[in-house]
C-alpha positions as CSV (number, residue, x, y, z in Angstrom):
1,X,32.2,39.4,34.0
2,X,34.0,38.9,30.6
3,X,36.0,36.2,29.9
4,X,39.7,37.4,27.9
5,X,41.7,34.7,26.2
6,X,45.6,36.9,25.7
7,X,47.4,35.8,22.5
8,X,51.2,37.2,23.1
9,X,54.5,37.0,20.4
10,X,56.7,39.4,18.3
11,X,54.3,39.2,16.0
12,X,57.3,40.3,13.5
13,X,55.1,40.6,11.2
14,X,51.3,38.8,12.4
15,X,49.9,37.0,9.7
16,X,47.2,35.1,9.2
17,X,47.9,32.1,11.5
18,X,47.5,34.2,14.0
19,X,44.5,35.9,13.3
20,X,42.8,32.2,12.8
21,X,44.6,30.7,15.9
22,X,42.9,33.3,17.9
23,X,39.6,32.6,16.2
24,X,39.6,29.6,16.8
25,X,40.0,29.9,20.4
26,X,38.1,32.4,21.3
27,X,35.1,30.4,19.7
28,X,36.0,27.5,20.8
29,X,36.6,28.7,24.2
30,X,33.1,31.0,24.1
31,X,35.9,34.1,25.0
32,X,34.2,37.8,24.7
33,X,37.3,39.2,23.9
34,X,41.2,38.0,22.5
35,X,43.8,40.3,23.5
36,X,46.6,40.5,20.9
37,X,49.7,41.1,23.4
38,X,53.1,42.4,21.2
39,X,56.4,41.6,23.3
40,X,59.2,43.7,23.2
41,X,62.5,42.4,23.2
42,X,62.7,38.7,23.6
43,X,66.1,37.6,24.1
44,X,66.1,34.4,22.0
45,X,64.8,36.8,19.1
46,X,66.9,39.1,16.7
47,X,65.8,41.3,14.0
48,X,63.0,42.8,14.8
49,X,60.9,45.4,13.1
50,X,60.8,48.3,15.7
51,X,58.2,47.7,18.1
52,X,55.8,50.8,17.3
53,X,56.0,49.1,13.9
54,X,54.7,45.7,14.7
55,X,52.4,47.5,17.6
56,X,50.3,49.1,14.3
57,X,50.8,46.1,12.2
58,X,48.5,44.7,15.3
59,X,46.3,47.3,14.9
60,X,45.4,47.4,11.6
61,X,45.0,43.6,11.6
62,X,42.6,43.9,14.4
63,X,40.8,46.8,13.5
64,X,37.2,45.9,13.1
65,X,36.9,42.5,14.4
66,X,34.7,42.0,17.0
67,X,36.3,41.0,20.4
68,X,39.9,41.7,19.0
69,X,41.9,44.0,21.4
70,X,45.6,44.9,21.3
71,X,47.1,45.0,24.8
72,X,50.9,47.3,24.1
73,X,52.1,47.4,28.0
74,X,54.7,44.6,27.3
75,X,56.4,47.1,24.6
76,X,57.2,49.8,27.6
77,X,59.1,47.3,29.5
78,X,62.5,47.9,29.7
79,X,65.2,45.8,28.6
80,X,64.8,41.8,27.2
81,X,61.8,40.4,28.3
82,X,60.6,37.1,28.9
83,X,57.9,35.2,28.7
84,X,55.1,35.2,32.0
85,X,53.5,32.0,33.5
86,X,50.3,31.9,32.0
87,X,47.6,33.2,34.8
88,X,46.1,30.5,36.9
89,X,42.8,28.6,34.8
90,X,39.7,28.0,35.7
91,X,38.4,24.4,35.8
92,X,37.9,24.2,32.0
93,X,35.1,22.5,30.9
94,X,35.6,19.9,27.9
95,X,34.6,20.8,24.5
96,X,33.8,18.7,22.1
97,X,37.3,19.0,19.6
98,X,37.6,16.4,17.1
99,X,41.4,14.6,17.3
100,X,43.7,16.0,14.9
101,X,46.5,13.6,15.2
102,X,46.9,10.0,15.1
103,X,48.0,7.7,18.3
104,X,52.2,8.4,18.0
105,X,54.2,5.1,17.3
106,X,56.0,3.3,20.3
107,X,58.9,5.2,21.9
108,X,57.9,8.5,19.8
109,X,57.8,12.2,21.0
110,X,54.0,13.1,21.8
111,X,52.2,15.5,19.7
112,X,49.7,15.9,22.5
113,X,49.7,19.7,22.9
114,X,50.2,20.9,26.5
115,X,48.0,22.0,28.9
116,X,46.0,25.1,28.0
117,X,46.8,24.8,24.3
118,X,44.6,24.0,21.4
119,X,45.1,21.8,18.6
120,X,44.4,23.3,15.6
121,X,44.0,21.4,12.1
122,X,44.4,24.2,9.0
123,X,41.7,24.5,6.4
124,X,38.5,23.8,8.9
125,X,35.2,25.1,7.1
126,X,33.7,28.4,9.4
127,X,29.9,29.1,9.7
128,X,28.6,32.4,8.3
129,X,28.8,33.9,12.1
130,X,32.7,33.9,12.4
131,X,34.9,36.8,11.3
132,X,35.9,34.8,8.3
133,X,39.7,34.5,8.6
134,X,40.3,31.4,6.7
135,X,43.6,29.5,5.7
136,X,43.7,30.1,1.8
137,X,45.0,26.8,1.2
């Protein structure tokens, strides 16, 4: 059985954060695949490329990187659509991710990310193996 970590937005256009975001998770995660998942017609969005547009933007960024799938049905949907409950989780094992933050101050908002989410810290050093997507700070 493979394991399929979904990666959804307007990607109006996708960029380079997201390419790495999903990187890093699916390594992090040890997925077999990352499922790029367009959306259609948010409602709390406006002026978006059309979606076949964005659809091939997808595609083109995808093309050729191992375990990188686009996933369109969301784009058929009719009408605004909204966000899904991410699918029930598996117990997740804990990986070893080094703290990106430091401890908040008394009384201020956390900047713990929420359950299921991965911090990420920009300009982390890849081995040879990964697909290379780096931030070109």
């Amino acid at each position: 059985m493979s394991s399929v970590g979904i990666l959804g937005g307007t990607f109006n256009p996708i960029h380079l954060g997201h390419l790495r975001a999903a990187e890093e998770v699916r390594d992090v995660e040890q997925l077999d695949e990352m499922w790029f998942v367009p959306a259609a017609l948010p409602p709390h969005k406006e002026g978006l490329l059309a979606s076949e547009h964005r659809l091939r933007m997808v595609e083109l960024a995808v093309a050729g990187v191992p375990g990188f799938r686009v996933s369109p049905p969301e784009l058929y949907r009719p009408g605004p659509t909204c966000p899904r409950p991410p699918p029930p989780r598996a117990p997740a094992r804990t990986p070893a991710i080094e703290p990106t933050t430091t401890p908040p101050a008394a009384n201020a908002p956390s900047t713990t990310p929420a359950s299921g989410q991965v911090a990420l810290r920009s300009g982390v050093q890849r081995s040879s193996t990964g697909s290379g997507f780096r931030n070109a700070m």
